[in-house]
C-alpha positions in Angstrom: 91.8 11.0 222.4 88.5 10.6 221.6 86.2 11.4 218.8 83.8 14.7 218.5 80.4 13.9 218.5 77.4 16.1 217.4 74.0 15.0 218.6 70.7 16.4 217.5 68.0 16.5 219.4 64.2 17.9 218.9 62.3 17.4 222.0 59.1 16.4 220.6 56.7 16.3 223.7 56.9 14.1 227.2 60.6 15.2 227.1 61.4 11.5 226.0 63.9 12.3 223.5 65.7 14.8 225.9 65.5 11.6 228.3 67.7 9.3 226.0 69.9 11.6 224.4 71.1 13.0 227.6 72.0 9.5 228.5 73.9 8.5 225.5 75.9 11.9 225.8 77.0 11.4 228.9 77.6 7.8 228.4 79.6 8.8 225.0 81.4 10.9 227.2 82.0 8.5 229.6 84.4 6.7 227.6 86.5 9.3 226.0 84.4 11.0 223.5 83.4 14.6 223.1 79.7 15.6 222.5 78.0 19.4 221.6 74.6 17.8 222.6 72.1 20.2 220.3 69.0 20.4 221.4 65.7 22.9 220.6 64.4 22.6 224.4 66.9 22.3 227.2 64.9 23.1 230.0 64.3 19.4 231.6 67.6 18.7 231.9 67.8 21.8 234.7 66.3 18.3 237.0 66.8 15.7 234.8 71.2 16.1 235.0 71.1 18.7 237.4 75.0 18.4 237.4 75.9 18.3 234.1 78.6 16.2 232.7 82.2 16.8 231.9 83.2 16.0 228.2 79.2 17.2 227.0 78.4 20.7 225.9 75.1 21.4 225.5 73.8 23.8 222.5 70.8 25.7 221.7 69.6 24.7 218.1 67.4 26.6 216.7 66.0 25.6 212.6 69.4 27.4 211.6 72.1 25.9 210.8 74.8 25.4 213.4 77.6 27.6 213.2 80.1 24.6 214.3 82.5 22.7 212.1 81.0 19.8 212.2 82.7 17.0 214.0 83.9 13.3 213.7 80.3 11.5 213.6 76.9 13.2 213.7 73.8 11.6 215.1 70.4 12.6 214.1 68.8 11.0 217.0 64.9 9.8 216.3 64.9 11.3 212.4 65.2 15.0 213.2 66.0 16.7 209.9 69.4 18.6 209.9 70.0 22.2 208.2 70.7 21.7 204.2 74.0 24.4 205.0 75.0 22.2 207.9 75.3 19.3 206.1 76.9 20.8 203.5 79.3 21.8 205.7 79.4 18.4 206.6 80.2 16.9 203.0 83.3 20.2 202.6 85.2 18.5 205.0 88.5 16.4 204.2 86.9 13.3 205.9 83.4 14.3 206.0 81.8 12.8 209.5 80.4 9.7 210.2 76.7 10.3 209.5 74.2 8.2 212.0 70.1 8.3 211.9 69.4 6.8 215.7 65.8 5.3 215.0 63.2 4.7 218.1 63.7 1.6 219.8 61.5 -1.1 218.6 61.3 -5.3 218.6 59.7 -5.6 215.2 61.3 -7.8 212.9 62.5 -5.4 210.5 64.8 -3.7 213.0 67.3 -6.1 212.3 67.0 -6.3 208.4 67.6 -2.5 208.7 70.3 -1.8 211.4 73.1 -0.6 210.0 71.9 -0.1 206.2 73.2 2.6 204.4 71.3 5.7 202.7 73.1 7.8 199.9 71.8 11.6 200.7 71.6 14.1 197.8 74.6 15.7 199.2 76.8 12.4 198.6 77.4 11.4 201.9 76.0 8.3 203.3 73.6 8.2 206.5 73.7 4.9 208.4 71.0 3.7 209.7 71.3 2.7 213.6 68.2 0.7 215.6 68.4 -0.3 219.4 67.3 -3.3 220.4 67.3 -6.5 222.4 68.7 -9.0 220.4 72.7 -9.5 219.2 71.7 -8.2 215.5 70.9 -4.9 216.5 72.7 -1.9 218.1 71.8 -3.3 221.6 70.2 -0.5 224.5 71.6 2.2 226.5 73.1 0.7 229.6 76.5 2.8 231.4 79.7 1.1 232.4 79.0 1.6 235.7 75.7 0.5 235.8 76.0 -2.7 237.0 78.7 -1.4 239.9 75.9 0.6 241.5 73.4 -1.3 241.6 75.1 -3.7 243.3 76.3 -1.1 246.1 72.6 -0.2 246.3 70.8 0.3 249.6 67.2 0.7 248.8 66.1 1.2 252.3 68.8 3.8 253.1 67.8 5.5 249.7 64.2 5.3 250.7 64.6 6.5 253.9 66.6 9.9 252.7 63.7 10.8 250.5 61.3 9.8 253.2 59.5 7.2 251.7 60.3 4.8 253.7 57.4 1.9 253.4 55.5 0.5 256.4 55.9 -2.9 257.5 54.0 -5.0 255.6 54.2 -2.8 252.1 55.1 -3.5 248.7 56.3 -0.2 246.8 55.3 0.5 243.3 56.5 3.4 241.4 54.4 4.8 238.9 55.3 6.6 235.4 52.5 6.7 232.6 50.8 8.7 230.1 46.8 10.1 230.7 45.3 6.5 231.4 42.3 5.1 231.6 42.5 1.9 233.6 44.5 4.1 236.5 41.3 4.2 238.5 41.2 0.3 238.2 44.6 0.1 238.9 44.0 2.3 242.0 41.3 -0.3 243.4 43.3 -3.2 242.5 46.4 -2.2 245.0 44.0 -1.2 247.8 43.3 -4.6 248.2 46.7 -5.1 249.6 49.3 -3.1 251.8 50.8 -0.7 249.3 53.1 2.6 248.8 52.6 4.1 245.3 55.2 6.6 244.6 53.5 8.6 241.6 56.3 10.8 239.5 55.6 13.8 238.6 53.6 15.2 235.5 50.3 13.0 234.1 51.0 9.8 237.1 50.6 12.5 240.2 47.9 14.4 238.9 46.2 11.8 237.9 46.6 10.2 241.3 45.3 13.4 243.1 42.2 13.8 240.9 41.1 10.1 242.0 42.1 10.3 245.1 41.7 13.9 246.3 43.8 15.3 249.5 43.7 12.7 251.3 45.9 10.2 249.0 44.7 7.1 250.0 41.9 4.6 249.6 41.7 1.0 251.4 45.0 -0.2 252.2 46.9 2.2 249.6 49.1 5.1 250.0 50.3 7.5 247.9 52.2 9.7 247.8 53.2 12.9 244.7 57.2 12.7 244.0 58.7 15.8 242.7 60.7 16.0 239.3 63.7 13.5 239.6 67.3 13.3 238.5 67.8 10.5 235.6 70.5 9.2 238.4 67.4 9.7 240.9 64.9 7.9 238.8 66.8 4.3 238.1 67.3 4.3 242.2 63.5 4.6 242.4 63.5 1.6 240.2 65.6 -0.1 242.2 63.7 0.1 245.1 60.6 -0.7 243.6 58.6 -4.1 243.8 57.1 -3.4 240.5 57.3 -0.4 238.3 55.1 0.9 235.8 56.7 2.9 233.1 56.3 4.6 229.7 57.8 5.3 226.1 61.1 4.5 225.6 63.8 5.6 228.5 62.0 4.6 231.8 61.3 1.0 229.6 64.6 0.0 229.2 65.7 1.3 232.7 63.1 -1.0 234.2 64.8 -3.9 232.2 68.4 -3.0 234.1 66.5 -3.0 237.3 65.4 -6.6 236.6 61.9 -6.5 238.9 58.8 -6.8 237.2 57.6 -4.1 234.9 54.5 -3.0 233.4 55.2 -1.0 230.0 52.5 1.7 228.6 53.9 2.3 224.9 53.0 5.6 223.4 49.8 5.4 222.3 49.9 6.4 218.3 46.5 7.3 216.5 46.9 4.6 213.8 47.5 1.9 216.4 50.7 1.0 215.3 51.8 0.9 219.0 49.8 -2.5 219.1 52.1 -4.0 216.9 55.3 -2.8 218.7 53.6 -3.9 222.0 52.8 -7.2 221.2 56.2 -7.3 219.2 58.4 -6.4 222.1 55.3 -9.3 224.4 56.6 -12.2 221.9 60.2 -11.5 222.7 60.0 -10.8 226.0 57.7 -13.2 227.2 59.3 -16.6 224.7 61.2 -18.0 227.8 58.5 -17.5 230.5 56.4 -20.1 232.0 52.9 -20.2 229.8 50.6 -19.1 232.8 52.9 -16.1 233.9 53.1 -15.0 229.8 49.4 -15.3 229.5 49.0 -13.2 233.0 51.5 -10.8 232.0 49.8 -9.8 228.2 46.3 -9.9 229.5 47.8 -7.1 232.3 50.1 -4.9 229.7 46.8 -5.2 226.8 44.3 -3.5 229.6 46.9 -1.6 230.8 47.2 0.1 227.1 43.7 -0.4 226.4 43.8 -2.8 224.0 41.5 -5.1 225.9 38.9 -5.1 227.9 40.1 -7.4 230.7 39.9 -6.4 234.4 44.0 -6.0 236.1 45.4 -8.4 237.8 49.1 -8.6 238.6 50.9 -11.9 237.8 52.1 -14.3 240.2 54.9 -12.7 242.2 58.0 -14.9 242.8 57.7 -16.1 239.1 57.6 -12.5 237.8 60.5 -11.4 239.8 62.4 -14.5 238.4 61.4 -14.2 234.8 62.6 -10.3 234.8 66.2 -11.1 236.7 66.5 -13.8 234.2 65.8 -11.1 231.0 68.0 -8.9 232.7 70.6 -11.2 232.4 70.2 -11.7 228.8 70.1 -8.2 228.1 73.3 -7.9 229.8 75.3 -10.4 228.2 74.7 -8.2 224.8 76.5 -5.0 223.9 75.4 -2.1 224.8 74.6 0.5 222.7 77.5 3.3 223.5 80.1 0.8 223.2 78.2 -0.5 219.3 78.0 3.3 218.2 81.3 4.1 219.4 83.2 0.7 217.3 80.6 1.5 214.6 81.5 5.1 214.2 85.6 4.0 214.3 85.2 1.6 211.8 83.3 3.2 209.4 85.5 6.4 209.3 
């Protein structure tokens, strides 16, 4: 039987943190744990797991403290600060529960001198400290056991073709997810150039999309066209059937790793620009096997893309982008995953 989880969650803005916590409980539960997912904003999960998942309960939380017993670990995912009576409650038990901080996923250096690293909290209970990440000395990414399974089974054309997106002959598709941006108009003109279906999710891509390109949803040889809200399930197929996808903060980034095409990353932008650092972090890592012209193409495109230079676009050569990011993909695979670390973590540490 497995363990009972409690996950907090504060959805912060962007419904990022909703995003990846509703993935880890329902990969938790996946494998034989229990999870009372508590969250202060719920709604995006009416589309985002429009069915649910067996094994997770999902809980209002408000700034009171849970009335629950609290269970065998409890994750305080991204820092959110739990109740003083909760966690009380938490050092009354017998075998008080395995306490977890999940940090933000990051490729700086000090993620590894800190996974795992215990804090002694005025209660007396200890609060492990648990990073993602992408090499073997951290707590690894968020990647189901079935994930590899299905996209193996995966017909992109058939999937395509039920949403009716299917792309003319001649198109590359190109799925976009970002933040307010100001290099989408340059983006815009760049794929005109070529035959091209832009598939624009909803929220800041699609309206930004309409405002530059009015009714009509089009300019040169590019189309476009305004998806509605998508299932998480939903959203990794239109990765999947993408030629190149353009993503943002933390969730859609590493599902564009597990689709292993080529990816163009926006990092939240944060006011004391210590998303440059993390950017060109996570560049150095990334890019260290690549060939030198497709790592120097590929930072000049992600630094314009975030702003951080002034460079006009322009997308990397094709066949050795799609060959660098099946080849990442690979590497990433061959690590744990992040369930399966929390999961042996949380046993052992009990």
């Amino acid at each position: 039987m497995g363990m009972q989880w409690d996950l907090f969650c504060r959805v912060v803005d962007n419904f990022g943190d909703i995003g990846v916590c509703w993935r880890l409980a329902a990969d938790l539960a996946s494998r034989g744990e229990r999870v009372r997912l508590w969250v202060d904003d719920a709604s995006a999960l009416v589309w985002m797991a429009p069915d649910g998942c067996e094994r997770v309960t999902v809980v209002p939380w408000s700034d009171e403290a849970p009335g629950f017993e609290p269970g065998d670990v409890v994750i305080e995912a991204f820092g959110c600060n739990l109740a003083d009576a909760f966690v009380a409650r938490m050092a009354a038990r017998p075998v008080p529960p395995v306490w977890i901080n999940l940090e933000y996923l990051s490729a700086e250096a000090y993620v590894e001198r800190s996974h795992r690293l215990p804090s002694l909290d005025v209660s007396g209970l200890k609060k492990w400290f648990f990073y993602p990440g992408f090499t073997p000395r951290t707590g690894g990414l968020l990647r189901e056991t079935d994930l590899l399974p299905r996209q193996q089974g995966f017909d992109s054309a058939a999937w395509l073709a039920s949403r009716g997106l299917t792309p003319s002959d001649g198109e590359s598709v190109v799925s976009l997810f970002c933040y307010d941006n100001h290099a989408l108009p340059e983006l815009l003109a760049l794929l005109s150039q070529r035959p091209t279906l832009l598939l624009a999710t909803a929220g800041h891509a699609s309206r930004q999309i309409e405002m530059a390109l009015g009714a009509s949803m089009r300019r040169g040889a590019l189309r476009c066209i305004a998806l509605p809200h998508l299932s998480q399930r939903d959203y990794d197929r239109l990765l999947w059937s993408s030629d190149l996808n353009f993503v943002r903060g933390e969730d859609s980034f590493v599902r564009a790793q597990w689709a292993g095409r080529p990816f163009v990353w926006q990092i939240y932008p944060q006011s004391d620009a210590a998303h440059a650092i993390k950017l060109e972090a996570f560049m150095q890592l990334h890019l260290a096997a690549a060939d030198t012209p497709l790592a120097a193409d590929i930072r000049k495109l992600w630094a314009s893309w975030n702003g951080l230079s002034a460079a006009p676009l322009r997308l990397p050569n094709e066949a050795a982008w799609n060959r660098h990011s099946a080849a990442w993909r690979e590497g990433l695979v061959a690590r744990a995953d992040l369930g399966s670390q929390l999961i042996s973590f949380a046993r052992e540490t009990r």
